[in-house]
DODODREN-826794 format. One record per residue (C-alpha): x, y, z; residue number from 1. Coordinates in nm, 3 decimals. Each point is the difference from the previous one (the first is absolute). Example, Ala and Ser with C-alpha at 12.3 -4.5 7.8 and 13.67 -1.06 7.14 Angstrom:
<rs>
R 1.230 -0.450 0.780 1
R 0.137 0.344 -0.066 2
</rs>
This chain:
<rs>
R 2.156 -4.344 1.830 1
R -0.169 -0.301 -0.179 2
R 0.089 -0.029 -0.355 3
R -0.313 0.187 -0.169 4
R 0.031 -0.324 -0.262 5
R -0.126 -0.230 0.213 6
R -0.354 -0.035 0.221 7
R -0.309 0.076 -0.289 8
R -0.226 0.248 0.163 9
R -0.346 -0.081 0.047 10
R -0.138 0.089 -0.304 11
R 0.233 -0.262 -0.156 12
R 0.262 0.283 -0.132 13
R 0.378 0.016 0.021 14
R 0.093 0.288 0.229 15
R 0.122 0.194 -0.305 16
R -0.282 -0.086 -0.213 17
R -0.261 0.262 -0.072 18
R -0.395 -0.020 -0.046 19
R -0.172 -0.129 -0.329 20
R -0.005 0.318 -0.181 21
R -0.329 0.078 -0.231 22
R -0.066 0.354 -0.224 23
R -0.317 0.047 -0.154 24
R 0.008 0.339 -0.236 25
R -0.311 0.221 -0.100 26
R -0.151 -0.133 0.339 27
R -0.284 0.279 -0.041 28
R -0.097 0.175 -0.292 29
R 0.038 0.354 0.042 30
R 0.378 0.107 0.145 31
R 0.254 0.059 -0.236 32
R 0.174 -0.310 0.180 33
R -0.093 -0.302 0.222 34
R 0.122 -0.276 0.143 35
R -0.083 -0.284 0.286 36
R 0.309 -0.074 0.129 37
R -0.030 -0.325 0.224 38
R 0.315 -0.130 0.201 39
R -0.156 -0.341 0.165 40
R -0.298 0.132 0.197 41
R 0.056 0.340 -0.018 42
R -0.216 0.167 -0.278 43
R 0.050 0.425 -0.094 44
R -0.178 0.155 -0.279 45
R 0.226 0.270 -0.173 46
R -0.148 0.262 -0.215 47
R 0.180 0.286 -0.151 48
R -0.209 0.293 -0.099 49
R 0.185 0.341 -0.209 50
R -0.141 0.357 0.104 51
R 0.101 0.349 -0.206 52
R 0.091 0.147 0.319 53
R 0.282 0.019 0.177 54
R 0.009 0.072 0.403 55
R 0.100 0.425 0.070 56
R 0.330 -0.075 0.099 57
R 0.087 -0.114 -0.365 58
R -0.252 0.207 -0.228 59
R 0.176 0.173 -0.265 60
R 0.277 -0.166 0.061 61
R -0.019 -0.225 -0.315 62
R -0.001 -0.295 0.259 63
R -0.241 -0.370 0.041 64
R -0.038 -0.099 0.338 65
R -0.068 -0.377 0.094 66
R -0.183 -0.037 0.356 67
R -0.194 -0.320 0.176 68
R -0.305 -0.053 0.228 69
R -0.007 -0.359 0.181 70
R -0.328 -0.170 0.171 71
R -0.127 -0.325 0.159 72
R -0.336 -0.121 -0.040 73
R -0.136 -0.087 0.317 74
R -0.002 -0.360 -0.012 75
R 0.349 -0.029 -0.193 76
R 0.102 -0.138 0.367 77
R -0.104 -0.313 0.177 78
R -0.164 0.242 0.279 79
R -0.244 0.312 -0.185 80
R 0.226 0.350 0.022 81
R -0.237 0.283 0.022 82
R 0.028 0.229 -0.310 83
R 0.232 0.283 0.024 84
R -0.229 0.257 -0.052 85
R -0.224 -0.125 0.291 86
R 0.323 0.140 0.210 87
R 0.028 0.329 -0.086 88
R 0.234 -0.073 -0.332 89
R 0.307 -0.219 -0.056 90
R 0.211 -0.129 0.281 91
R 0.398 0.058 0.040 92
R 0.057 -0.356 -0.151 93
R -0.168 0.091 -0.318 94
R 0.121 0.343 -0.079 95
R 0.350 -0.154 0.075 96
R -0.047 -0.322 -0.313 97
R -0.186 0.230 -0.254 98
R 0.316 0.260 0.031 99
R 0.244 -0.297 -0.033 100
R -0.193 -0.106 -0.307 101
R -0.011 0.375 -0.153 102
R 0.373 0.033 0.064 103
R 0.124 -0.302 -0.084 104
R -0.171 -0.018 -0.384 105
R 0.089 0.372 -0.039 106
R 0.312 -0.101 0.038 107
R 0.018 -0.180 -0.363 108
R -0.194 0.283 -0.172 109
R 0.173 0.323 -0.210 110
R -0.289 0.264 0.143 111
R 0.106 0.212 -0.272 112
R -0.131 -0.190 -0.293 113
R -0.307 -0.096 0.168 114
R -0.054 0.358 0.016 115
R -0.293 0.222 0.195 116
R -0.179 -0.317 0.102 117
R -0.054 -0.264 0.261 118
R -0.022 -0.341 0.040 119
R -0.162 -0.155 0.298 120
R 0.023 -0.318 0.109 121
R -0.290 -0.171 0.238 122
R 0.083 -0.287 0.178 123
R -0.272 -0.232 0.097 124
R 0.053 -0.316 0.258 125
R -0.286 -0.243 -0.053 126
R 0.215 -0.274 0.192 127
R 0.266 0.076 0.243 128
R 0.274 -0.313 0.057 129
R 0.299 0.204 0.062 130
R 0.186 0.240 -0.216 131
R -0.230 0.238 -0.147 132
R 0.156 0.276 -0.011 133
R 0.318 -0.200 -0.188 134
R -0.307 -0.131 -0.268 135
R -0.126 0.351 0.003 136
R 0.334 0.115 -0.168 137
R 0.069 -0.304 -0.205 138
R -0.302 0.008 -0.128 139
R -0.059 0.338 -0.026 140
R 0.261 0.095 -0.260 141
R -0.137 -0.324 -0.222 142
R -0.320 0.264 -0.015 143
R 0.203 0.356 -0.004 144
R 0.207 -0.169 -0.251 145
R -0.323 -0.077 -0.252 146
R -0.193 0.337 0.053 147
R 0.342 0.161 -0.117 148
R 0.033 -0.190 -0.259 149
R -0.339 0.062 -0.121 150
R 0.083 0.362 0.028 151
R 0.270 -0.017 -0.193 152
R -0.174 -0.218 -0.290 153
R -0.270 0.235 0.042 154
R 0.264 0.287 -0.117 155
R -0.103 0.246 0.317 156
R 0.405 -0.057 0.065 157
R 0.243 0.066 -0.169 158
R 0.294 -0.309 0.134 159
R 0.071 -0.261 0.201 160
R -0.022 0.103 0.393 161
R 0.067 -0.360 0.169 162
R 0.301 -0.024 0.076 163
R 0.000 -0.374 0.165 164
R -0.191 -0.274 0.231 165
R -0.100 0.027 0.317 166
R -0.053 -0.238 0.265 167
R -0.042 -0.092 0.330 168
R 0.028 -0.287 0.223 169
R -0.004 -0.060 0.367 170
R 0.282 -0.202 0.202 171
R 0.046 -0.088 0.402 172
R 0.142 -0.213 0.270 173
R -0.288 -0.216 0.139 174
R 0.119 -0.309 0.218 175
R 0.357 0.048 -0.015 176
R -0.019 -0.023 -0.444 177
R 0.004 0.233 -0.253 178
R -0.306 -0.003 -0.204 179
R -0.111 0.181 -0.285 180
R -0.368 0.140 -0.109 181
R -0.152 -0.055 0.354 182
R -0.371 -0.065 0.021 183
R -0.214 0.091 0.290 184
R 0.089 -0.260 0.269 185
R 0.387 0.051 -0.067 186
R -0.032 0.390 -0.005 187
R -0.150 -0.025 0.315 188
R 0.198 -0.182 0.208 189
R 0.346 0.068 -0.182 190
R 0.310 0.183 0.219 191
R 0.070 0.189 -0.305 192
R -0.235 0.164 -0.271 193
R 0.158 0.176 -0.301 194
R -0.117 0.146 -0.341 195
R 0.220 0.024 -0.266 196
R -0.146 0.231 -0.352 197
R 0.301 -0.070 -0.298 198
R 0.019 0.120 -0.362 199
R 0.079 -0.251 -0.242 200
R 0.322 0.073 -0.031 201
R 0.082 -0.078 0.391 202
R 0.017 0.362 0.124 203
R -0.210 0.030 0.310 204
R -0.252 0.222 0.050 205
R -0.093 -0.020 0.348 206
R 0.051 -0.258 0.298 207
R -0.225 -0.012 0.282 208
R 0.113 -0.236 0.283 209
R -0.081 -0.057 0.363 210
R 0.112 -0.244 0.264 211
R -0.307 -0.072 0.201 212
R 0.205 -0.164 0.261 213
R 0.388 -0.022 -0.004 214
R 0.230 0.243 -0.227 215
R 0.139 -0.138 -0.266 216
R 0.327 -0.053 -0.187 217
R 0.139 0.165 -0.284 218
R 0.090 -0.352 -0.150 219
R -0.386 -0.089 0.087 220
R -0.067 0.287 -0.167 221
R 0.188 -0.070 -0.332 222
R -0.142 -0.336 0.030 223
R -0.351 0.112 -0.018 224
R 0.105 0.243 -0.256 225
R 0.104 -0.262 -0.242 226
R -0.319 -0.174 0.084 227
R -0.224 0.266 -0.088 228
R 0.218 0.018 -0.375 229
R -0.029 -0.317 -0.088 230
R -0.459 0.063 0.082 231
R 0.080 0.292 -0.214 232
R 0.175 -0.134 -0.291 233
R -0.323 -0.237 -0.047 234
R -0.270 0.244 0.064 235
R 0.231 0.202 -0.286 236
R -0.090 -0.208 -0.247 237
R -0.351 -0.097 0.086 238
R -0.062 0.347 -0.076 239
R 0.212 0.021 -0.305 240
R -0.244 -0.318 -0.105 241
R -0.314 0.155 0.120 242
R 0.032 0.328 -0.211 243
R 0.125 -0.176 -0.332 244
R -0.333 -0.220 0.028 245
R -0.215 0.315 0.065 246
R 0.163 0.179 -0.319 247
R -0.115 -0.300 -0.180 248
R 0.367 -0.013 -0.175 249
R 0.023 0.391 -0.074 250
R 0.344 0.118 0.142 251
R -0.002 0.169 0.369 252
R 0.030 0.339 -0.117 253
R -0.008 0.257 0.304 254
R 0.343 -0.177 0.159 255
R 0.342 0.168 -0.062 256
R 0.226 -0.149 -0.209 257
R 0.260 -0.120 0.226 258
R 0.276 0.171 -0.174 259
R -0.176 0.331 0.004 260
R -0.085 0.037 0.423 261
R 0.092 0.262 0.173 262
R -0.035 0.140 0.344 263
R -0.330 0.176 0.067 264
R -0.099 0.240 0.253 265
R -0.335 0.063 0.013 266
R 0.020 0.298 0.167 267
R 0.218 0.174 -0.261 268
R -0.152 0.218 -0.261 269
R -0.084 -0.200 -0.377 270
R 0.229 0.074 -0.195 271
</rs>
């Protein structure tokens, strides 16, 4: 394989080199939390939006629920996509990213002190470049983690109910290299496409890869692995940055303190 060090791609990045990486909080005025997340030309408005219900599965259970809904305008692509609901609803693609978002940031929430209510995340693409669904859930949790902090300042909870970052970054083999954050071109024509969602403290919360042509390697593998962590590690603490600037100073209040996390189960009764 070439060394992944060497050969800029042509954007003018290092093959381990992510995107420029821009935030912009209270994007629009009226969810609980917002944020445009844009990685190079790709461009995702985030809202997060708190309902005093709870779906019937978990009513009376004592138990929040965190779920995610994911569109594309039409011309978020080079080429005009017809809008979903001029096909009869949402295609196979998009019911499979929104549940990877929902899953993934419930992942980092204790449902039990959120309590009987839900959060909902909507995730818009304005500009598609690659990797939205990877923005979708780093940016994302920048805007679940302000409307539950606003919650929490607001008193309608009780504690704390972060209980760390989440990210998301995507990784592949295109031209015989390891690259990280692909954009459009390299997504496309890459032998192997993989998704990689972390919490901040490195456990992983789900990988999606695919070889699009040949298998590949378990050493291939790890090497795209420790690609993605190193993405991860930055887009870490551009969020950490991002949410300290929206509090304007005032300390993060709805994350865990680190010596005080615990497993969660969302499906187990509140205790």
């Amino acid at each position: 394989m070439t060394d992944s060090k060497q050969n800029n791609r042509k954007d003018g990045r290092t093959p381990l080199e992510i995107r420029d990486v821009r935030m912009t909080t209270r994007f629009t005025k009226y969810a609980e939390g917002s944020v445009l997340i844009e990685i190079g030309e790709t461009r995702v408005i985030c809202t997060a939006s708190i309902e005093d219900r709870v779906p019937p599965f978990l009513k009376g259970k004592g138990l929040g629920w965190v779920t995610a809904e994911y569109s594309m305008l039409p011309r978020a692509t080079e080429v005009r996509t017809q809008r979903e609901i001029g096909r009869g609803g949402p295609s196979g693609r998009t019911h499979e990213i929104q549940r990877l978002i929902g899953r993934s940031l419930r992942s980092i929430i204790d449902m039990s002190a959120l309590g009987e209510r839900t959060v909902t995340l909507d995730c818009d693409v304005i500009q598609a470049d690659g990797g939205t669904r990877t923005a979708s859930i780093t940016g994302g949790f920048v805007a679940l983690a302000l409307a539950l902090d606003k919650l929490l300042g607001d008193g309608k909870i009780e504690r704390p109910l972060i209980r760390d970052y989440i990210a998301a970054v995507s990784v592949g083999i295109a031209g015989g290299r390891v690259l990280l954050d692909l954009n459009y071109s390299e997504d496309s024509a890459a032998e192997v496409d993989m998704n990689v969602i972390c919490t901040g403290d490195g456990r992983f919360v789900e990988i999606q890869g695919t070889a699009e042509t040949d298998p590949f390697s378990r050493s291939l593998m790890d090497e795209m692995l420790s690609a993605a962590e190193s993405g991860l590690k930055l887009l870490f603490a551009i969020q950490q940055k991002t949410i300290v600037h929206s509090l304007a100073g005032k300390s993060f209040r709805a994350m865990i303190d680190s010596a005080s996390r615990s497993k969660i189960n969302w499906k187990e009764d509140a205790s």
